[in-house]
C-alpha positions as CSV (number, residue, x, y, z in Angstrom):
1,X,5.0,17.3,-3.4
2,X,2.0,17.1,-5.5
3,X,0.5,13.5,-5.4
4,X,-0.6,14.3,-8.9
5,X,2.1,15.0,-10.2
6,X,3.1,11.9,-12.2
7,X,-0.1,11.8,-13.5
8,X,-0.3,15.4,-15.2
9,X,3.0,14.8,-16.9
10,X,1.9,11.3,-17.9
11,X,-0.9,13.4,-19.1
12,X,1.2,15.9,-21.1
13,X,3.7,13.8,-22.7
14,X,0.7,11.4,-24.5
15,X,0.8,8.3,-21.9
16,X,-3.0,8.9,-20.5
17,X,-6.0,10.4,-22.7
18,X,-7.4,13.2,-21.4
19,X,-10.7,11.5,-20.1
20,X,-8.6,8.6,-18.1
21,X,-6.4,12.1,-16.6
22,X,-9.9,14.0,-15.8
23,X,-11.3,10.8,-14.3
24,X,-8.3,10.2,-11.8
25,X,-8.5,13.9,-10.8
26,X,-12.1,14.1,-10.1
27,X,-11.7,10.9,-7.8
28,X,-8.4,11.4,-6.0
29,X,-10.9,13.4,-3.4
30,X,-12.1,9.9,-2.8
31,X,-8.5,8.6,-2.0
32,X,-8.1,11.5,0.3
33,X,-11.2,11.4,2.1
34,X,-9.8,8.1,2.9
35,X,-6.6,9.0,3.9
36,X,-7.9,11.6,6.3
37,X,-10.0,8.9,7.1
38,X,-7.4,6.4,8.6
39,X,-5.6,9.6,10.1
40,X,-8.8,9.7,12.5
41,X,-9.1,6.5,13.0
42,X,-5.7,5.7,14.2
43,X,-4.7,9.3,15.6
44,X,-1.5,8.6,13.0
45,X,-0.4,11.0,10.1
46,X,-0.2,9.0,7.0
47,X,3.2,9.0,4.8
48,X,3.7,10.6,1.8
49,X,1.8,9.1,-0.9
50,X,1.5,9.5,-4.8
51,X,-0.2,8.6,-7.6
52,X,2.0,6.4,-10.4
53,X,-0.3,7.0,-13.3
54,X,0.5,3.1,-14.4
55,X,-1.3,-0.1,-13.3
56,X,1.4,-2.6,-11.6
57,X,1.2,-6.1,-12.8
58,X,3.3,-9.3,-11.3
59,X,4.1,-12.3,-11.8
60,X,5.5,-15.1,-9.8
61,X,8.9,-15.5,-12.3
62,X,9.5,-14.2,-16.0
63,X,7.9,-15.5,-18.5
64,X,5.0,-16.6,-16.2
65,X,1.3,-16.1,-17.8
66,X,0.1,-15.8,-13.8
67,X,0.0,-12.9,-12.6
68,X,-1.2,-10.2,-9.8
69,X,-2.3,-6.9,-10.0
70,X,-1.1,-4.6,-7.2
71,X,-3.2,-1.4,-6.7
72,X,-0.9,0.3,-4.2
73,X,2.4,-0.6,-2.6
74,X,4.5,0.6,0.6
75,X,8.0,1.4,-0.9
76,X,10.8,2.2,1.2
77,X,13.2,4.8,-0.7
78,X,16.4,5.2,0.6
79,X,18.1,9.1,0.5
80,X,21.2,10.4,1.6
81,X,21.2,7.5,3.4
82,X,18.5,8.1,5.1
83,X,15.0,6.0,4.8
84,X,11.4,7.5,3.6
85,X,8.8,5.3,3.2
86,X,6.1,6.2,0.7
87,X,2.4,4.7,-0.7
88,X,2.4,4.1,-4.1
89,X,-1.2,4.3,-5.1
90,X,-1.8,3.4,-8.8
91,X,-4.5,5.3,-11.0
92,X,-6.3,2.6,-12.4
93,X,-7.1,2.4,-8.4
94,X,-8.6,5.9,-8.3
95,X,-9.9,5.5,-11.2
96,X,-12.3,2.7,-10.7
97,X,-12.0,1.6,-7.5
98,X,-15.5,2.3,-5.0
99,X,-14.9,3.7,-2.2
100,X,-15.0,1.0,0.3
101,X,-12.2,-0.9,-1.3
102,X,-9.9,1.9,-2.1
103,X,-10.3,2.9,1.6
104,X,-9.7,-0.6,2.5
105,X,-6.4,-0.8,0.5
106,X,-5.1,2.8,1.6
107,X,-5.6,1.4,5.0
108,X,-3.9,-1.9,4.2
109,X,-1.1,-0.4,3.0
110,X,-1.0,2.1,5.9
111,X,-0.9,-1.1,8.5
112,X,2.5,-2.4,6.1
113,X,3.4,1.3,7.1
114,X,3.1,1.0,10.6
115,X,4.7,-2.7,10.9
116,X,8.2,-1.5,8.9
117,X,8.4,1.6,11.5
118,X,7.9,-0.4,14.2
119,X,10.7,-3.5,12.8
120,X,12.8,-0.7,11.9
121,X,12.6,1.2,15.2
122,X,13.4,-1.8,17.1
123,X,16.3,-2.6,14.3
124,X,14.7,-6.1,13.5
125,X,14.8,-5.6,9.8
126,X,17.9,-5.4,7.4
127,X,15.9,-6.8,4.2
128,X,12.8,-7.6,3.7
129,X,12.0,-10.1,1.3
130,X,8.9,-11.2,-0.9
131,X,8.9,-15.2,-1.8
132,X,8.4,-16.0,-5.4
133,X,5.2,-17.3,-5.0
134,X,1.8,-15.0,-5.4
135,X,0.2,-17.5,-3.0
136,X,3.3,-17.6,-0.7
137,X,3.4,-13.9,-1.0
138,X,0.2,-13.0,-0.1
139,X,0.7,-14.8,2.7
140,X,3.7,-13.3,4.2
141,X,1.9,-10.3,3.5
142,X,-0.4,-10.9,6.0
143,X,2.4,-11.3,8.5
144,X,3.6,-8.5,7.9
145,X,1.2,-6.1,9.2
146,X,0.2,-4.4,12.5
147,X,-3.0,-5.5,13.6
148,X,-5.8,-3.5,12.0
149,X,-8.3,-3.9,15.6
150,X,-5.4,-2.3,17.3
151,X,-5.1,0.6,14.9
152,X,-8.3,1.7,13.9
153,X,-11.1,3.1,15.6
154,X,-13.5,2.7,12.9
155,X,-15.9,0.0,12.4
156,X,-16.8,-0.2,9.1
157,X,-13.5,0.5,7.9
158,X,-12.4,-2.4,9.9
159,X,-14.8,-4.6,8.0
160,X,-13.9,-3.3,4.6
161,X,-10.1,-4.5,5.6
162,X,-11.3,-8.0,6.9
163,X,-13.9,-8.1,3.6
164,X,-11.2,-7.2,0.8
165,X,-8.2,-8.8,2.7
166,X,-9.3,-12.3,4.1
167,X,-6.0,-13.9,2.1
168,X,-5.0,-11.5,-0.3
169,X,-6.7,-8.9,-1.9
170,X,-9.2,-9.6,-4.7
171,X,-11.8,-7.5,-5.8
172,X,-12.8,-9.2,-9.7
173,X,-15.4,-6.2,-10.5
174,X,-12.3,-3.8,-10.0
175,X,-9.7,-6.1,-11.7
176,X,-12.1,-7.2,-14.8
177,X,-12.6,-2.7,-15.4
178,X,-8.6,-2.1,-15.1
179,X,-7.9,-5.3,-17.9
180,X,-11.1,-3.7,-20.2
181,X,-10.6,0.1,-19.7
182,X,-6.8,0.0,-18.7
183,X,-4.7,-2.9,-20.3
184,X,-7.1,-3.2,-22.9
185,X,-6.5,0.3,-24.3
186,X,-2.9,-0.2,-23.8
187,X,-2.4,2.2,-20.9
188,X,0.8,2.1,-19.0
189,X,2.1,-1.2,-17.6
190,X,4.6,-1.5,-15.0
191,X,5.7,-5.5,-15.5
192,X,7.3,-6.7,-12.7
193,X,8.4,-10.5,-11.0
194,X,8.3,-11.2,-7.7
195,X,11.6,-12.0,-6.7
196,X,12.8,-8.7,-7.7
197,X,9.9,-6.9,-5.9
198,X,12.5,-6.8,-3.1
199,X,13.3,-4.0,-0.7
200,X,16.7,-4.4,0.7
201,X,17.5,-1.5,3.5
202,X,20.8,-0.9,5.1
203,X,21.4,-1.0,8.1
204,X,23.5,2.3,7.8
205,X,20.1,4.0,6.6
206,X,18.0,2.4,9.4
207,X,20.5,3.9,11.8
208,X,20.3,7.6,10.4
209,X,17.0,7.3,10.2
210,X,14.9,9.5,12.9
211,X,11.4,8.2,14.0
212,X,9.0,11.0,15.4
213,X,9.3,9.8,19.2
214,X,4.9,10.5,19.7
215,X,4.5,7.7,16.3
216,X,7.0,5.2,18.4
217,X,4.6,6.1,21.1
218,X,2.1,5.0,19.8
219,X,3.2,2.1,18.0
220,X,4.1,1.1,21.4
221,X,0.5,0.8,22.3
222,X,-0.2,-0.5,19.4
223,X,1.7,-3.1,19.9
224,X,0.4,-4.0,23.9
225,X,-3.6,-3.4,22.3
226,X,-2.6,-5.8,19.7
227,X,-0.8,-8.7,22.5
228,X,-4.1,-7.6,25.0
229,X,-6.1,-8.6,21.5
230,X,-4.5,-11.9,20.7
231,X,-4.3,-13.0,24.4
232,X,-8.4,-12.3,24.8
233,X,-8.7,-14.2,21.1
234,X,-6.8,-17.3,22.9
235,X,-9.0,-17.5,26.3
């Protein structure tokens, strides 16, 4: 699958001029530097990602003037009953975004990755659900992740993480060039609510789902770094 594919035929049907489509791929390398990044840093391949040539706007319930922008999300797609787990990563992202921060969000979304492999490996997730609140959700966000220090082996990446994502992500250089360059020139919008930003798995999916036995390996010491972590964070 080319990650760019969305984006060329976006491209060729009139969606994105031609300098927004020459701009996102001239600075994919950047989004692939960093995914080859985290690969190193955890000793994990990351999943199959794209690039949705549309910026992703939410808001808490319809009709709301509040809203969130998400830059990338972890979306579990279900086929032939069986379940594949991709990273959405939007252009306005690649676009814009500096390095540091779309490293940081790659990565973020890589850690959401790694948490629904390990809940569905151990059959501890049927649904999962996202409140209808942006400040609720951003908060069981955070609880829904592995815990970066016991995934990456990379310093500065680790404080880029830590930096962007102390309680949701917010980077207002980044968000103020994606409403000017992006919304602004009426580029495409993917509107969406909360409460339907849902993904609901069946359990007949999780079941004929195969996990690579060396990446339940290693979410296995993962998961002992990360209890060795909190227990050393306690005393």
């Amino acid at each position: 699958m080319d990650p760019l594919l969305r984006v060329h035929e976006a491209h060729k049907n009139g969606l994105i001029p031609d300098k927004i489509h020459s701009l996102v791929i001239k600075r994919f390398e950047v989004a692939l530097s960093g995914i080859q990044r985290i690969e190193k840093a955890s000793g994990i391949n990351f999943p199959l990602a794209y690039v949705e040539p549309s910026i992703v706007v939410s808001h808490p319930s319809a009709g709301s003037f509040d809203y969130g922008i998400l830059f990338a999300r972890t979306i579990p797609v279900i086929s032939n009953d069986k379940l594949n787990i991709i990273i959405q990563i939007t252009a306005p992202l690649v676009a814009y975004g500096l390095k540091g921060t779309i490293h940081a969000i790659l990565a973020h979304e890589f850690l959401h990755y790694l948490e629904l492999i390990r809940r569905i490996s151990k059959m501890d997730m049927v649904s999962d659900e996202i409140s209808s609140n942006i400040f609720e959700s951003n908060y069981s966000d955070s609880t829904r992740l592995s815990e970066p220090r016991a995934v990456f082996d990379d310093k500065t990446l680790l404080l880029h993480i830590t930096k962007k994502f102390p309680e949701g992500f917010r980077d207002y250089k980044l968000e103020d060039k994606v409403m000017k360059f992006w919304i602004g020139n009426n580029l495409p919008v993917i509107n969406i609510t909360m409460d339907t930003n849902i993904a609901k798995i069946p359990a007949t999916a999780i079941a004929n789902t195969a996990i690579d036995p060396i990446l339940l390996q290693k979410l296995d010491q993962i998961e002992q770094k990360a209890i060795r972590l909190r227990k050393k964070k306690l005393y």
